[in-house]
Predicted model as a PDB file, atoms N, CA, C, CB and O in Angstrom, pLDDT in the B-factor column:
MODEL        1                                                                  
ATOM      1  N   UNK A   1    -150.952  43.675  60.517  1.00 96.00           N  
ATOM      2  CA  UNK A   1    -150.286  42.727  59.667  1.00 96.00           C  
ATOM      3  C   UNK A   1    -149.123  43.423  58.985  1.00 96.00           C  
ATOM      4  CB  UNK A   1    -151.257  42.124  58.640  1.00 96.00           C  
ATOM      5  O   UNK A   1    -149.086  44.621  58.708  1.00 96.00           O  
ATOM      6  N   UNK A   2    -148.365  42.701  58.796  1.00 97.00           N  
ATOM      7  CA  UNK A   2    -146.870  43.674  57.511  1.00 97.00           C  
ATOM      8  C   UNK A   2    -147.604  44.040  56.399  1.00 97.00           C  
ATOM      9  CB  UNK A   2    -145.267  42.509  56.647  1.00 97.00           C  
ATOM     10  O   UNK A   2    -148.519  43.444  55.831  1.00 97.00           O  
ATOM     11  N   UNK A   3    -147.146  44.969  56.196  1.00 97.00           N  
ATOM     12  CA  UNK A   3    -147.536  45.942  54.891  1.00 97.00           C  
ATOM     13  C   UNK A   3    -147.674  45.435  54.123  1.00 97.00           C  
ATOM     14  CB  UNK A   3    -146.862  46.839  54.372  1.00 97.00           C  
ATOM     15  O   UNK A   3    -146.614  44.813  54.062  1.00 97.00           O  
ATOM     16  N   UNK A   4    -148.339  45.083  53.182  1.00 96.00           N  
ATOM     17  CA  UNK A   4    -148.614  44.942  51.552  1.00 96.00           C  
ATOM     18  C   UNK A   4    -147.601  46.245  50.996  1.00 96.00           C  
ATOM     19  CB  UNK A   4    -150.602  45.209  51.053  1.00 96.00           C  
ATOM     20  O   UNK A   4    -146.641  45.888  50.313  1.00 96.00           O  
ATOM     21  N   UNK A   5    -147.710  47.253  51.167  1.00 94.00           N  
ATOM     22  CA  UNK A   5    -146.781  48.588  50.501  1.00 94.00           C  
ATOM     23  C   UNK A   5    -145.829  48.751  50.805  1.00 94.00           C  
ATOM     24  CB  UNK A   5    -147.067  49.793  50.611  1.00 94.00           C  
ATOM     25  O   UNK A   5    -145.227  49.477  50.014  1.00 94.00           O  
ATOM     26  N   UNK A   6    -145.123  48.363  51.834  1.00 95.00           N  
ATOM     27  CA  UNK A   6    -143.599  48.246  52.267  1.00 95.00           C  
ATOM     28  C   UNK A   6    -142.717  47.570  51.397  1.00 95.00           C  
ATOM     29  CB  UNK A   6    -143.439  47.549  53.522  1.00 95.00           C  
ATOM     30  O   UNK A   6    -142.711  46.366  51.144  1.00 95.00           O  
ATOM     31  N   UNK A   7    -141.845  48.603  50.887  1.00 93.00           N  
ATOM     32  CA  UNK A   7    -141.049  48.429  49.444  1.00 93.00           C  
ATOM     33  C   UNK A   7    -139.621  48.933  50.027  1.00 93.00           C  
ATOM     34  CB  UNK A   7    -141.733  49.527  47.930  1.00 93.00           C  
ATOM     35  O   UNK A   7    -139.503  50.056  50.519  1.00 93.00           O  
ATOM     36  N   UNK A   8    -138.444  47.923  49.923  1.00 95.00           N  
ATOM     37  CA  UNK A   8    -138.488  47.076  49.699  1.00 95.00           C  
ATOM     38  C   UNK A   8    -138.856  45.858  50.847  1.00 95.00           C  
ATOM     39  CB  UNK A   8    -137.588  47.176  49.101  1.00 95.00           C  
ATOM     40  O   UNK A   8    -138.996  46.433  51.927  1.00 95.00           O  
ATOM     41  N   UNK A   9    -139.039  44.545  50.987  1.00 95.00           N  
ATOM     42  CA  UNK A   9    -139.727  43.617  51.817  1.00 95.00           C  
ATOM     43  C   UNK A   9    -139.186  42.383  51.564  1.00 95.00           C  
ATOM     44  CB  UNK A   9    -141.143  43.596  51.638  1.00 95.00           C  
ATOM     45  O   UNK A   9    -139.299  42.239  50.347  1.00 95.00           O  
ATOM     46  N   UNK A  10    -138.605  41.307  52.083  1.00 95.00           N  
ATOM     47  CA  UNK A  10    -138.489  40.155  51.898  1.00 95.00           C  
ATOM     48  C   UNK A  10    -139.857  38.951  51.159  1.00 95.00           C  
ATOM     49  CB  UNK A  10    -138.049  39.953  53.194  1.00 95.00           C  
ATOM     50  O   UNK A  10    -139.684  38.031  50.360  1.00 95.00           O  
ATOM     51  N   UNK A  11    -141.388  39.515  51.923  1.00 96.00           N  
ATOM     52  CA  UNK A  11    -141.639  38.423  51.661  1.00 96.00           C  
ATOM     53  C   UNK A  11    -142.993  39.402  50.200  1.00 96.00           C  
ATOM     54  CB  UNK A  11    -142.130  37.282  53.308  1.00 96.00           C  
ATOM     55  O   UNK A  11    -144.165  39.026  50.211  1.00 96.00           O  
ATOM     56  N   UNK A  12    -142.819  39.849  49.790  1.00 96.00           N  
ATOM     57  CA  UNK A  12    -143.866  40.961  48.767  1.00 96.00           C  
ATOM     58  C   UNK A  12    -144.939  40.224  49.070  1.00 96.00           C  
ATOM     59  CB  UNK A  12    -143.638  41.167  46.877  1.00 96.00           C  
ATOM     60  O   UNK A  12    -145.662  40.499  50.028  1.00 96.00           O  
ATOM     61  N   UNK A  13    -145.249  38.671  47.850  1.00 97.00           N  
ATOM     62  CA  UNK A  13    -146.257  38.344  47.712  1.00 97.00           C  
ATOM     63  C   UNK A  13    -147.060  37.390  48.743  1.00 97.00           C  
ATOM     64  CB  UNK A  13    -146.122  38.004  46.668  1.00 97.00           C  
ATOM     65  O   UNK A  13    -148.188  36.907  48.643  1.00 97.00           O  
ATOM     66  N   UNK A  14    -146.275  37.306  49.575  1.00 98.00           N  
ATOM     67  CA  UNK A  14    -146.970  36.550  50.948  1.00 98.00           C  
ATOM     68  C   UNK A  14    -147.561  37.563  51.276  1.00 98.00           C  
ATOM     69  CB  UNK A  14    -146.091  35.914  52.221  1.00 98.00           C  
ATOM     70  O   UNK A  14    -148.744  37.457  50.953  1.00 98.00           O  
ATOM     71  N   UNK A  15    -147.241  38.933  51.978  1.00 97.00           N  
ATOM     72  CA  UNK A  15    -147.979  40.200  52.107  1.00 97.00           C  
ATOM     73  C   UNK A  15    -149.302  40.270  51.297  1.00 97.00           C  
ATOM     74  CB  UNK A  15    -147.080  41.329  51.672  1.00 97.00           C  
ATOM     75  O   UNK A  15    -150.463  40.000  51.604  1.00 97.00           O  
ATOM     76  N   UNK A  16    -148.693  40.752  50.092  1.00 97.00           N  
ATOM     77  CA  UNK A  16    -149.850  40.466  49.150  1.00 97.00           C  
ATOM     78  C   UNK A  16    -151.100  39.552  49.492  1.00 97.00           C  
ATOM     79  CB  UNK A  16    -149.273  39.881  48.021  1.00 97.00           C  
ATOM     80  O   UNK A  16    -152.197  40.059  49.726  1.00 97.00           O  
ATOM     81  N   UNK A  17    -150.890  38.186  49.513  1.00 98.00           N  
ATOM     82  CA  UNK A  17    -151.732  37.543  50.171  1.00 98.00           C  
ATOM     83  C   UNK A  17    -152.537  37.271  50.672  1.00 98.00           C  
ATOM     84  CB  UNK A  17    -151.692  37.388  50.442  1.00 98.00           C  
ATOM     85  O   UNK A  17    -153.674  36.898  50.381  1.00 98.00           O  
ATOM     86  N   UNK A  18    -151.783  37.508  51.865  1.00 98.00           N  
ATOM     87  CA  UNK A  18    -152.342  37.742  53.349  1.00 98.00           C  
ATOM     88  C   UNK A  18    -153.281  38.922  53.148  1.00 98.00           C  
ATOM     89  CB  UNK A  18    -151.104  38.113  54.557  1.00 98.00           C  
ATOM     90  O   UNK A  18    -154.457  38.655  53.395  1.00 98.00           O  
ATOM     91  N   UNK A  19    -153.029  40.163  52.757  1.00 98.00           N  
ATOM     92  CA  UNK A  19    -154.135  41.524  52.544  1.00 98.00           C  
ATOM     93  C   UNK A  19    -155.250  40.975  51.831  1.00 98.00           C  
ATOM     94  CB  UNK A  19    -153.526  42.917  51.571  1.00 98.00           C  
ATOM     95  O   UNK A  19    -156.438  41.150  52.098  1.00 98.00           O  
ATOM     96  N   UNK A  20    -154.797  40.343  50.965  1.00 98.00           N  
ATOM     97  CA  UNK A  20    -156.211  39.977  50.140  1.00 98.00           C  
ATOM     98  C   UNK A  20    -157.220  38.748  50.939  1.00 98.00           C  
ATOM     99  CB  UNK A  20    -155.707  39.290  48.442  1.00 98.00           C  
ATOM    100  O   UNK A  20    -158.450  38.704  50.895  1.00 98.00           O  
ATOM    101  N   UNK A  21    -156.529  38.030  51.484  1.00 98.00           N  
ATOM    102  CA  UNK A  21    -157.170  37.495  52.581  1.00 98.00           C  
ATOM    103  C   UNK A  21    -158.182  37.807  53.576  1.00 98.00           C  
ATOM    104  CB  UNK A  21    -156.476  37.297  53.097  1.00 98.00           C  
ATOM    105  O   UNK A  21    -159.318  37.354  53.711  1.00 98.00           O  
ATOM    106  N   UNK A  22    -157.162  39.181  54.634  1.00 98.00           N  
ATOM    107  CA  UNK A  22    -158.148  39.856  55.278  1.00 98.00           C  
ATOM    108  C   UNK A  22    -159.404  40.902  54.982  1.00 98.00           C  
ATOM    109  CB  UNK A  22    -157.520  40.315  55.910  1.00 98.00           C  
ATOM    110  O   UNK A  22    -160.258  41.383  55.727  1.00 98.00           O  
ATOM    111  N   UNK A  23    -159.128  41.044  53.510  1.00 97.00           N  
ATOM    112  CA  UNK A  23    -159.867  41.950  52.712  1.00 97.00           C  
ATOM    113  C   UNK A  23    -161.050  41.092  52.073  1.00 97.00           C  
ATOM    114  CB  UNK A  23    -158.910  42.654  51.610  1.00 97.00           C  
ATOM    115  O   UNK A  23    -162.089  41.690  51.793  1.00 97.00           O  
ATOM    116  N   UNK A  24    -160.964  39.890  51.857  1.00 98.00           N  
ATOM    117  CA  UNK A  24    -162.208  39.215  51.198  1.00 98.00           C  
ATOM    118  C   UNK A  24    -162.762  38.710  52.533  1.00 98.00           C  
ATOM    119  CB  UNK A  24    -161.897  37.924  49.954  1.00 98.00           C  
ATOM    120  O   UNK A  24    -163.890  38.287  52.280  1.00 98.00           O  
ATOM    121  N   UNK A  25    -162.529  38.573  53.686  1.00 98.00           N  
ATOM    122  CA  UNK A  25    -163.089  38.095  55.187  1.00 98.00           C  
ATOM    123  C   UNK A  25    -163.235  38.860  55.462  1.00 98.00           C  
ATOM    124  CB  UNK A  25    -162.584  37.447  56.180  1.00 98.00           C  
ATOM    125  O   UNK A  25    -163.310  38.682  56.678  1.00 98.00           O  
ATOM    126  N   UNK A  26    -163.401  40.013  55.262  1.00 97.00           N  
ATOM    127  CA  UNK A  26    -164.493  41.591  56.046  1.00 97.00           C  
ATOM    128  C   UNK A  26    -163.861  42.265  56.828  1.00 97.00           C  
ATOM    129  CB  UNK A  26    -165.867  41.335  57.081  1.00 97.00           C  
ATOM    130  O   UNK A  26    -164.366  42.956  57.713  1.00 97.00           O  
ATOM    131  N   UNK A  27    -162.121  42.095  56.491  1.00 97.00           N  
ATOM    132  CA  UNK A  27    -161.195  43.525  57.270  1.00 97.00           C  
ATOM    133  C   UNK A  27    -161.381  44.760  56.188  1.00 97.00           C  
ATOM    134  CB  UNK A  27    -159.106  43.169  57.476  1.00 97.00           C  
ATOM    135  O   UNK A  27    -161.601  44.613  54.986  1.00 97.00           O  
ATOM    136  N   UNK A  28    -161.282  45.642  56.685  1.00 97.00           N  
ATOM    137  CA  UNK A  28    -160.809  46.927  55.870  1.00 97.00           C  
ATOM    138  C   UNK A  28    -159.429  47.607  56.305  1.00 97.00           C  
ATOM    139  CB  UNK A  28    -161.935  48.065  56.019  1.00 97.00           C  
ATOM    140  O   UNK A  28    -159.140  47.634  57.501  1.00 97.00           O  
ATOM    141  N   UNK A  29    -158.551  48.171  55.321  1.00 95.00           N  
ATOM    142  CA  UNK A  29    -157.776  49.074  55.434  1.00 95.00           C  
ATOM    143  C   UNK A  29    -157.454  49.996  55.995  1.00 95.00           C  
ATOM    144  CB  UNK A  29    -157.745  49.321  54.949  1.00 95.00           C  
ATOM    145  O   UNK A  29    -157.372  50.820  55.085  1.00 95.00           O  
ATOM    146  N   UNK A  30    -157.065  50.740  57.336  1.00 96.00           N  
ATOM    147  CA  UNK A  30    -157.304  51.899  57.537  1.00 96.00           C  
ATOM    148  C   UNK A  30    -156.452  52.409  57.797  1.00 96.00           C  
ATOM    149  CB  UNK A  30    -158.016  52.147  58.156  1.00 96.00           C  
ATOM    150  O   UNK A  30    -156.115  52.826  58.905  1.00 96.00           O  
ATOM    151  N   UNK A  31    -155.790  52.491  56.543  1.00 94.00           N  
ATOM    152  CA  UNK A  31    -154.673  53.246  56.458  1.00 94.00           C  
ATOM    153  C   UNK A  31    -153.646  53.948  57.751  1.00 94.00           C  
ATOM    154  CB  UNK A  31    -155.197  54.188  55.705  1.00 94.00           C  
ATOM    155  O   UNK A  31    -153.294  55.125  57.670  1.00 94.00           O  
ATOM    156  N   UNK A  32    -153.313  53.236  58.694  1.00 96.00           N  
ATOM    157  CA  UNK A  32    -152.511  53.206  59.751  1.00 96.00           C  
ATOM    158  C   UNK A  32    -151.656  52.153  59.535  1.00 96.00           C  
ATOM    159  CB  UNK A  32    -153.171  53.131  60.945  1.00 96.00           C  
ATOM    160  O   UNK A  32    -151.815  50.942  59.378  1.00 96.00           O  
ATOM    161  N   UNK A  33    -150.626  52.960  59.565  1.00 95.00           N  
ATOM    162  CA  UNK A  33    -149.337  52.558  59.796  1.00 95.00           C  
ATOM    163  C   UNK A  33    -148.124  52.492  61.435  1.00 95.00           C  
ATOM    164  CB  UNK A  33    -148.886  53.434  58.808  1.00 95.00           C  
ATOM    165  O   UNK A  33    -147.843  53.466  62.133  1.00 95.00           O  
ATOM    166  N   UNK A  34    -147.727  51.323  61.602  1.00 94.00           N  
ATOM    167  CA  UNK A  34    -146.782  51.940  62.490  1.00 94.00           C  
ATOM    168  C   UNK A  34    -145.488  50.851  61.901  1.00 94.00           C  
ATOM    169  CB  UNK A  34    -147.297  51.884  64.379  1.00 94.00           C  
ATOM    170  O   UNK A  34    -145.761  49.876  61.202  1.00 94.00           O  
ATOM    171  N   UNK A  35    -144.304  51.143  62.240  1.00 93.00           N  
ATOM    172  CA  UNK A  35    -142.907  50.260  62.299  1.00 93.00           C  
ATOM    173  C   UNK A  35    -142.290  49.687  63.619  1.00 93.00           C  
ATOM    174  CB  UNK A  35    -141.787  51.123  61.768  1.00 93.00           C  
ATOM    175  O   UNK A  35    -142.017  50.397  64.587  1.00 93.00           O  
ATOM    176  N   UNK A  36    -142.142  48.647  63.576  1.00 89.00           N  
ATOM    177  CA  UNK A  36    -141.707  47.966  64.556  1.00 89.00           C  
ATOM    178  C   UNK A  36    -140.317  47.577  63.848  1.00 89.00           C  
ATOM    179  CB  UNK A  36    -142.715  46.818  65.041  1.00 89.00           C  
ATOM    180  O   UNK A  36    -140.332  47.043  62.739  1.00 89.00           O  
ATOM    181  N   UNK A  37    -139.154  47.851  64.498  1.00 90.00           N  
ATOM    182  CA  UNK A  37    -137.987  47.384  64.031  1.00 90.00           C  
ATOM    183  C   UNK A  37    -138.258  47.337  62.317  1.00 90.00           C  
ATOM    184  CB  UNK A  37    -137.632  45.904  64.798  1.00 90.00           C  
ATOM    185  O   UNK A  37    -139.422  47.487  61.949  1.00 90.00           O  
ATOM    186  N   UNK A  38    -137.267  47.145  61.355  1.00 92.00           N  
ATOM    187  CA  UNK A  38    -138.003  47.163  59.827  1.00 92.00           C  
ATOM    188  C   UNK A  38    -139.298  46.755  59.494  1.00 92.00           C  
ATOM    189  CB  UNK A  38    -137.355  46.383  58.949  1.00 92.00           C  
ATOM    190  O   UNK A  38    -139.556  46.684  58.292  1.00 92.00           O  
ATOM    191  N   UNK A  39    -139.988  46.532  60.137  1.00 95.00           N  
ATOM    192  CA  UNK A  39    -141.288  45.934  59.723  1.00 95.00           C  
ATOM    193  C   UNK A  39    -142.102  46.916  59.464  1.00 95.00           C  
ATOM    194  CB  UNK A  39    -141.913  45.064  60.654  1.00 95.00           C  
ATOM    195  O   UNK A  39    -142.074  47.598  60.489  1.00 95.00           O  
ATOM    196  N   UNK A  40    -143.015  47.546  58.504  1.00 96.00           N  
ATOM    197  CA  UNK A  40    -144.056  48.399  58.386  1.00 96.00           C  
ATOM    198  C   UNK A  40    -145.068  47.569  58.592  1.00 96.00           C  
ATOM    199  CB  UNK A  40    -144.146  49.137  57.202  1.00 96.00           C  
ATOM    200  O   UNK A  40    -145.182  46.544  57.921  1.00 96.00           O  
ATOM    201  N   UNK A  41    -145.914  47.900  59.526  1.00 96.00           N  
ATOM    202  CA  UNK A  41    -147.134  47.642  60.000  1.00 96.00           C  
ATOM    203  C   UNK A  41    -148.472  48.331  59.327  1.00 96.00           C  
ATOM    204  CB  UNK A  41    -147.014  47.973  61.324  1.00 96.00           C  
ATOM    205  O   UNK A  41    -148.668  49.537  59.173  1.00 96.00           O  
ATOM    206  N   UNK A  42    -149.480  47.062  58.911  1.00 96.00           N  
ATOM    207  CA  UNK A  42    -150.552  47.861  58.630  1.00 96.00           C  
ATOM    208  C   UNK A  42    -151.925  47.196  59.543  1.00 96.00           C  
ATOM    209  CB  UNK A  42    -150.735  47.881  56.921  1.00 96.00           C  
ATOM    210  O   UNK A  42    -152.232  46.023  59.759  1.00 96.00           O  
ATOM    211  N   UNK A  43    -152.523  48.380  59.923  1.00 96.00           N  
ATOM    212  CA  UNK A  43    -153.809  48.152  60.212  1.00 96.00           C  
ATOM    213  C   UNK A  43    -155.149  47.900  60.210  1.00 96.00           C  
ATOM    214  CB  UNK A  43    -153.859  48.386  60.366  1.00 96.00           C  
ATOM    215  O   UNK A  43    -155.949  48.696  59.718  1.00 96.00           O  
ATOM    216  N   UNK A  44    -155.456  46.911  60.693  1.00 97.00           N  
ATOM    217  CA  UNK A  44    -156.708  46.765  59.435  1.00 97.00           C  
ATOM    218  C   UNK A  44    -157.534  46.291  60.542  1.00 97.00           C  
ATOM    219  CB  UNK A  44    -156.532  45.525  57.847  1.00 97.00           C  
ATOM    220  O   UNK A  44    -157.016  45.634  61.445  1.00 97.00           O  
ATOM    221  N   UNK A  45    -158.954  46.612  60.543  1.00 97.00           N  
ATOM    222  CA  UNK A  45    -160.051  46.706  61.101  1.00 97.00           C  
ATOM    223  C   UNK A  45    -161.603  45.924  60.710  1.00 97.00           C  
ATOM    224  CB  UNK A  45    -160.068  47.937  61.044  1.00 97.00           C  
ATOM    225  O   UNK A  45    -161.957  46.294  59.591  1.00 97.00           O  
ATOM    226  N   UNK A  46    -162.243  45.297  61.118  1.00 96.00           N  
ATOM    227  CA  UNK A  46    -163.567  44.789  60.978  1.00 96.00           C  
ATOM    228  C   UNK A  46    -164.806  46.246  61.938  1.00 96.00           C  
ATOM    229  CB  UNK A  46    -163.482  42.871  61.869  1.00 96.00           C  
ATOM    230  O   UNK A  46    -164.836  46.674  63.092  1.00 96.00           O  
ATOM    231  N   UNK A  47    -165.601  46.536  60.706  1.00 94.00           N  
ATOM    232  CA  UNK A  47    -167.184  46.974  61.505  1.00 94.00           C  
ATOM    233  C   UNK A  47    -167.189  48.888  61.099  1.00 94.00           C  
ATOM    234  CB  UNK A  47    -167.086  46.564  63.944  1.00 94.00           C  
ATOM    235  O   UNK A  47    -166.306  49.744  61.052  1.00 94.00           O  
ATOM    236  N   UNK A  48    -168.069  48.885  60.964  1.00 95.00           N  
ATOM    237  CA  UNK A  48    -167.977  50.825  61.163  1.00 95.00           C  
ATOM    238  C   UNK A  48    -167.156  51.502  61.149  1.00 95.00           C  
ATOM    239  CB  UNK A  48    -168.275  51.465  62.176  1.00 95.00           C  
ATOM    240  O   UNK A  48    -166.091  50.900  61.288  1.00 95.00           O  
ATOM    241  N   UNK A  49    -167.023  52.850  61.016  1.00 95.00           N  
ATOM    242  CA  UNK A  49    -166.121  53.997  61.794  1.00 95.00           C  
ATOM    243  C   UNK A  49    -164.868  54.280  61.301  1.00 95.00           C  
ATOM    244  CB  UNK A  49    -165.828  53.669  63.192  1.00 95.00           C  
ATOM    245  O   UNK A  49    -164.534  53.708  60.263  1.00 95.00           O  
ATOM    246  N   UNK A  50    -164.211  54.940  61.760  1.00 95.00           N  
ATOM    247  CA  UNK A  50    -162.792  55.129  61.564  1.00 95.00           C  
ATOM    248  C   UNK A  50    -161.532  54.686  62.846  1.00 95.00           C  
ATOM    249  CB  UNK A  50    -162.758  56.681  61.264  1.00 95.00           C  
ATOM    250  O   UNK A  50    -161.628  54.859  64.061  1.00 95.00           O  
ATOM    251  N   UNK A  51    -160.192  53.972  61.934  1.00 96.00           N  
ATOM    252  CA  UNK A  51    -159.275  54.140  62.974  1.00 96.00           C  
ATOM    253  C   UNK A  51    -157.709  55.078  62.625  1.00 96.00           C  
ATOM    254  CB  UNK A  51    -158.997  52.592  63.405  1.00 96.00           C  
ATOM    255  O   UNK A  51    -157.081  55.284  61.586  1.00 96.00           O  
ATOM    256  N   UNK A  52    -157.474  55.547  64.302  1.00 96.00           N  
ATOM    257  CA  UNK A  52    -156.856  56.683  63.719  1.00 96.00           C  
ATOM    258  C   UNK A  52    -155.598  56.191  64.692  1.00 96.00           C  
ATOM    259  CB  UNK A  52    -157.662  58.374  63.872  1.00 96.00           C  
ATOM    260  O   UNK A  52    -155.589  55.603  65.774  1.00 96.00           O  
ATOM    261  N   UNK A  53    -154.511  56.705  63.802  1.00 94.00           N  
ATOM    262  CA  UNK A  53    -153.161  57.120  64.929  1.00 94.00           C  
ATOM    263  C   UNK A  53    -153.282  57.097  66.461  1.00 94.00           C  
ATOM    264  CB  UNK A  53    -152.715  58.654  64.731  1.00 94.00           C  
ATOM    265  O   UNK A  53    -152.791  56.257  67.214  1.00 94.00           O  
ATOM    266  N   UNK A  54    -154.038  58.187  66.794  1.00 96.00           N  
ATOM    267  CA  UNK A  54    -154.432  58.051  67.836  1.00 96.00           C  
ATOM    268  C   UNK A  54    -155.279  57.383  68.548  1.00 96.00           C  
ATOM    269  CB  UNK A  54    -154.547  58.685  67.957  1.00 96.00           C  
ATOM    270  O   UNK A  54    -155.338  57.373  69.778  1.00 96.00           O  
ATOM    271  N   UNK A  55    -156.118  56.671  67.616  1.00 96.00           N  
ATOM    272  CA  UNK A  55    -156.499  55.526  68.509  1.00 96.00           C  
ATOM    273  C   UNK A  55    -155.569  53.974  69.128  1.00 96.00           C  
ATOM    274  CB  UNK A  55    -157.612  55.093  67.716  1.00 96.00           C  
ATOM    275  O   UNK A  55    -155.460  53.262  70.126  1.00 96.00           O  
ATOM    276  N   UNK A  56    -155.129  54.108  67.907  1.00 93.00           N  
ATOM    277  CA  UNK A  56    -153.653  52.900  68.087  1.00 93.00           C  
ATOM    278  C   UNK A  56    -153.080  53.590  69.245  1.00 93.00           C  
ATOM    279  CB  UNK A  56    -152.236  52.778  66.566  1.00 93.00           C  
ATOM    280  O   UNK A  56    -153.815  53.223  70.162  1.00 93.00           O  
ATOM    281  N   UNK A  57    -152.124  54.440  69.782  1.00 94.00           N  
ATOM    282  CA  UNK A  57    -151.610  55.040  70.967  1.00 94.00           C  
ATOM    283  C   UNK A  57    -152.577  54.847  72.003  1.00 94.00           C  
ATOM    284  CB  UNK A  57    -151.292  56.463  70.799  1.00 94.00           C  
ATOM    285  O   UNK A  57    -152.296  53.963  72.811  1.00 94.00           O  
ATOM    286  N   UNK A  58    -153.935  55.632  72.213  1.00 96.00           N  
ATOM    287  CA  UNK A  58    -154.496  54.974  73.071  1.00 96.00           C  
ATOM    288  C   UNK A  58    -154.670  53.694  73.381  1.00 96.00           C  
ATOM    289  CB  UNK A  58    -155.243  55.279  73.039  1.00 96.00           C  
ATOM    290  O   UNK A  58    -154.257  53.541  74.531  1.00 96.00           O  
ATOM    291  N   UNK A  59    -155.116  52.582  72.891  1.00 94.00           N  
ATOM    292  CA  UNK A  59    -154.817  51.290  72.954  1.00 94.00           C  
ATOM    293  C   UNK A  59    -153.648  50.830  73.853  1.00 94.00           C  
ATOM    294  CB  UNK A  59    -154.618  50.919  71.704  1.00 94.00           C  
ATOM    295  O   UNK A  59    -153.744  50.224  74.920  1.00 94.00           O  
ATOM    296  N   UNK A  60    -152.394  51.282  73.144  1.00 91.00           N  
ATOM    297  CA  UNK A  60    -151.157  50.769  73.428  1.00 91.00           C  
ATOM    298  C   UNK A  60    -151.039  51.135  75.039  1.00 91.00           C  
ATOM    299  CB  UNK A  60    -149.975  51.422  72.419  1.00 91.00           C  
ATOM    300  O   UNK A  60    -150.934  50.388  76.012  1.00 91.00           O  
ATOM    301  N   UNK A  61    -151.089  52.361  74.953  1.00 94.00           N  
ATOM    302  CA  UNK A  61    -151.391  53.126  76.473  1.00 94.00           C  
ATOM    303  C   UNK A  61    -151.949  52.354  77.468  1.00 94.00           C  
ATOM    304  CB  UNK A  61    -152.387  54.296  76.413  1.00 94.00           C  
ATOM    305  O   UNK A  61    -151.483  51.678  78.385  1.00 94.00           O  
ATOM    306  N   UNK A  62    -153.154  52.635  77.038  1.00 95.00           N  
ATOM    307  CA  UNK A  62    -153.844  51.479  77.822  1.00 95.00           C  
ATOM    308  C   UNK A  62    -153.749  50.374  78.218  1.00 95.00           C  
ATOM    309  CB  UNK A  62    -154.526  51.217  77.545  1.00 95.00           C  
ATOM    310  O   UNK A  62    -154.238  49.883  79.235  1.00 95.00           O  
ATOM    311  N   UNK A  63    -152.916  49.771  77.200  1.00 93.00           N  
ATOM    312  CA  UNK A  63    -152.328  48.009  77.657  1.00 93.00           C  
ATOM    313  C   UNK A  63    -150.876  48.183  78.552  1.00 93.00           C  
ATOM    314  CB  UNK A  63    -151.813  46.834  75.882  1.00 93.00           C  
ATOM    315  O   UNK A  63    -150.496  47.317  79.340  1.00 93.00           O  
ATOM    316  N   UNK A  64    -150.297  49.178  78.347  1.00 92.00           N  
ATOM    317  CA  UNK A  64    -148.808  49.549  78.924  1.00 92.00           C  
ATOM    318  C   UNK A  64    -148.942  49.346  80.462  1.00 92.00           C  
ATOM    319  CB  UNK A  64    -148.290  51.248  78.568  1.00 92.00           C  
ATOM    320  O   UNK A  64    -148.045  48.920  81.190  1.00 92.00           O  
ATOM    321  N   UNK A  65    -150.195  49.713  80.851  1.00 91.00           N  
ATOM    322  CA  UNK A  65    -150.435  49.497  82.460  1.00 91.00           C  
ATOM    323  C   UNK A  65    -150.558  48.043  82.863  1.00 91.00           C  
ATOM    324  CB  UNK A  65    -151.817  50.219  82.967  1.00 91.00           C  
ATOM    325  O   UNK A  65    -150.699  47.642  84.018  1.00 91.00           O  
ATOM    326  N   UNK A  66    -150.482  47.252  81.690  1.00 92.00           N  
ATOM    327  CA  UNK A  66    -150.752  45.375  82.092  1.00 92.00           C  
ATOM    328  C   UNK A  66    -149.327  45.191  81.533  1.00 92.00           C  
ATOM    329  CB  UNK A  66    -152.329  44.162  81.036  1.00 92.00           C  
ATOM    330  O   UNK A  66    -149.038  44.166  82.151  1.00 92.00           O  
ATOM    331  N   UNK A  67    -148.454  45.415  80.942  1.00 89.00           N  
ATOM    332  CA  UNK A  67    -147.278  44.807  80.288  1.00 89.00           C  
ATOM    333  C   UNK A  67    -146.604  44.881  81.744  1.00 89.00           C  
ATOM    334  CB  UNK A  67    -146.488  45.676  78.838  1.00 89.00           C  
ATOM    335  O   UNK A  67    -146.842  45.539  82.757  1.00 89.00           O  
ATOM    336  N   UNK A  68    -145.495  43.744  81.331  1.00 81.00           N  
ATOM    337  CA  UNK A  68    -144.245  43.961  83.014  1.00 81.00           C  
ATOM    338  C   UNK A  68    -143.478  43.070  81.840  1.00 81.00           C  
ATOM    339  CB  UNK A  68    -144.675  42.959  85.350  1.00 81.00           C  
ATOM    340  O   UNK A  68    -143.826  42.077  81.201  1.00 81.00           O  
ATOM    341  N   UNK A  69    -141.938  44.106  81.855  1.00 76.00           N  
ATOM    342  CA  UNK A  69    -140.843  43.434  81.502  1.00 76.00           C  
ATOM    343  C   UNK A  69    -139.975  43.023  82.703  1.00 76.00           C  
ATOM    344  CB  UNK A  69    -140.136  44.218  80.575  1.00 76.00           C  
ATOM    345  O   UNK A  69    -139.399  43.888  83.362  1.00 76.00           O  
ATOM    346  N   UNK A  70    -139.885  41.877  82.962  1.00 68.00           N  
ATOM    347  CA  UNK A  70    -139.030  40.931  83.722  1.00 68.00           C  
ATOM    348  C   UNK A  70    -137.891  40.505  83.063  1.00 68.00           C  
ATOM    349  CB  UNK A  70    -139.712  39.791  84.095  1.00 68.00           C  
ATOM    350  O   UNK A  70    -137.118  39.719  83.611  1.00 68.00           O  
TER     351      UNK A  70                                                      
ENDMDL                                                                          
END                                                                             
C-alpha cells in the first residue's frame, strides 16, 4: 500500500487511513519498503513470521518468469 510515512505525499490522511484499516483487519507492518516511481511503498502482511527485502525480490523474481511486455 503507499506509505503512511512518506513525507512529503499528496494524499497524507487517506494513507493514514487506509493503514489503520489494514491494521485493525489483521495486517501487520513489516517494515518493507520499496518505491515505485514517487510512490513509497509499504508492506504489510497477514499470519506469523517475518518479511524481508529479500523476500519481496524473491517473489518479484519469481513472477518475472510469467510477466511478458508486449
Amino acid at each position: 500500500m503507499e506509505s503512511p510515512y512518506q513525507n512529503p505525499c499528496p494524499n497524507p490522511e487517506q494513507r493514514r487511513r487506509r493503514h489503520g484499516f489494514y491494521l485493525r483487519n489483521g495486517f501487520r507492518d513489516t517494515n518493507v519498503f520499496r518505491k515505485f516511481d514517487n510512490i513509497e511503498m509499504t508492506i504489510m502482511m497477514i499470519g506469523p513470521g517475518t518479511f524481508t527485502l529479500q523476500d519481496w525480490d524473491d517473489i518479484v523474481a519469481e513472477l518475472r518468469k510469467y510477466w511478458t511486455w508486449d
